[in-house]
C-alpha positions in Angstrom: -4.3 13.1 12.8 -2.2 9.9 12.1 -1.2 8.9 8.5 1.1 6.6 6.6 3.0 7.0 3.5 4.9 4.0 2.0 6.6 5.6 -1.6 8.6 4.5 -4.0 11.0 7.9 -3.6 11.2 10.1 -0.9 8.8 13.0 -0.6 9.2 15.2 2.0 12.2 16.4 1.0 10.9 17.7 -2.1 8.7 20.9 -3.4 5.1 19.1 -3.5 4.8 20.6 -7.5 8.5 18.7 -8.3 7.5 15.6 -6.6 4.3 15.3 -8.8 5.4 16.8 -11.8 7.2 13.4 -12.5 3.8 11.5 -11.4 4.8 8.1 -13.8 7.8 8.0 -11.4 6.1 9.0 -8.1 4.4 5.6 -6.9 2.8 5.9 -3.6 0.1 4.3 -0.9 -1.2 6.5 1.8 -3.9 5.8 4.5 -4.9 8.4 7.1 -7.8 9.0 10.3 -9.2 11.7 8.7 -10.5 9.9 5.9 -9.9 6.0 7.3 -10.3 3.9 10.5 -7.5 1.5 8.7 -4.5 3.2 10.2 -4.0 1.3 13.3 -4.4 -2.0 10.8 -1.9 -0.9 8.7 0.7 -0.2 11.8 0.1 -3.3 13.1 0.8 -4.9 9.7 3.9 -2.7 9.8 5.3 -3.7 13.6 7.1 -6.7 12.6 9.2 -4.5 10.0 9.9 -1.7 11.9 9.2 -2.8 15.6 8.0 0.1 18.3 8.6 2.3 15.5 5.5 2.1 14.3 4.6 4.4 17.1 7.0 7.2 16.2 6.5 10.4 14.0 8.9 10.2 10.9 9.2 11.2 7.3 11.2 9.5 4.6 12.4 6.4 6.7 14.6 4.8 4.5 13.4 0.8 4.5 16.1 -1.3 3.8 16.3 -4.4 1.5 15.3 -6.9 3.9 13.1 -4.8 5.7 11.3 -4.0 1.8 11.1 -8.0 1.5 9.4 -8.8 4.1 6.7 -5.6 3.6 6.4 -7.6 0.0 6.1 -11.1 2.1 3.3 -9.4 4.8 1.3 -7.4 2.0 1.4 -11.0 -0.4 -0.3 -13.0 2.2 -2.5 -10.1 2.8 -4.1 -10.6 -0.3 -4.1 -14.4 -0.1 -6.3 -13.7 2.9 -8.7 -11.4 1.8 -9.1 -12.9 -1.6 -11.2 -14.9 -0.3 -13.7 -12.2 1.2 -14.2 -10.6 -2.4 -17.9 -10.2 -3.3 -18.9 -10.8 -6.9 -19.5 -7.6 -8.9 -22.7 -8.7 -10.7 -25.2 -6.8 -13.1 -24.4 -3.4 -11.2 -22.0 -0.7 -12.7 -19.5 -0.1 -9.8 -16.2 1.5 -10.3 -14.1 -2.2 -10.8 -10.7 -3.8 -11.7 -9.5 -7.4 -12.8 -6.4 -8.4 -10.7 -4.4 -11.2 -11.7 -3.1 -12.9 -9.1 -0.9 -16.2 -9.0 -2.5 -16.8 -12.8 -6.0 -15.8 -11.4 -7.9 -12.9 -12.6 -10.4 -11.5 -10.0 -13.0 -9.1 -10.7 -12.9 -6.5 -7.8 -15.8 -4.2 -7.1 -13.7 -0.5 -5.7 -17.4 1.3 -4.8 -17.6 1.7 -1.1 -19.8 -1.2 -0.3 -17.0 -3.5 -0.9 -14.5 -2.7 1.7 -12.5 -6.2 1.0 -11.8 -5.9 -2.9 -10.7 -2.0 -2.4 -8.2 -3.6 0.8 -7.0 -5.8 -2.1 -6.2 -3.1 -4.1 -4.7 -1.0 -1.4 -2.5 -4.6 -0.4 -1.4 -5.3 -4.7 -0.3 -1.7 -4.2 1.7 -2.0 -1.5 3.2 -5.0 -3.4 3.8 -3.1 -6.6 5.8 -0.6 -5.1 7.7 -3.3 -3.2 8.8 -4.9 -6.0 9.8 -2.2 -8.1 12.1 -1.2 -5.6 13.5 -4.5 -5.1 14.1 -4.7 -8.7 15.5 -1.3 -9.5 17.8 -2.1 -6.5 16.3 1.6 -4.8 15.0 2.2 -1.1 11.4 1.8 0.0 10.4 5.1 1.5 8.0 5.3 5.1 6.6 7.5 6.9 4.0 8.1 9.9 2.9 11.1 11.3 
């Protein structure tokens, strides 16, 4: 089984109880085949920051700066993209979210018949943690395995 972690702080290198005892730290995104067809996606996505290493198995690959930037860049238009797709949440109660975006507040539908607006939230995610780490002047954490 394939998986990818993208964190905010290492994790493997930690007892699992310590690394979530500090949960409001601990900010994470993780996809994987047993529970999503979205992992070769997200590689792909991945290729152009890490190159053929996508392909590797690793743990706590230490992103760089630039290499955080331009996760932050791919993951941005990402969501520019699939904006676009988002289907109106209507009358029905679904599990939702309002993202602001550029100024614009969407109203996301998370229920699984609405594969685009949870992508979305999956992308802002990826995003988030980019941007914390780029402010706090700290490494963007990988892994694939």
């Amino acid at each position: 089984m394939s998986r990818i972690l993208i964190t905010n702080d290492s994790f493997f290198d930690k007892d699992y109880n310590e690394t979530f005892s500090y949960q409001e730290k601990y900010s994470f995104f993780g996809v994987n085949e047993g529970t999503s067809t979205l992992v070769a996606f997200y590689k792909d996505l991945l290729k152009p920051v890490v190159g053929d290493k996508v392909e590797e198995t690793f743990r706590d690959f230490v992103l760089g700066k630039a290499q955080t930037e331009q996760i932050k860049v791919i993951f941005e238009q990402q969501i520019d993209e699939t904006l676009f797709f988002i289907e109106p949440i209507g009358g029905r109660r679904y599990r939702s979210c309002t993202l602001v975006w550029k100024g614009k507040s969407y109203d996301m539908n998370l229920s699984l018949i609405s594969p685009k607006s949870r992508m979305v939230e999956d992308f802002h995610r990826i995003v988030t943690i980019a941007e914390e780490c780029l402010q706090q002047n700290k490494p963007m954490y990988l892994s694939i395995d």
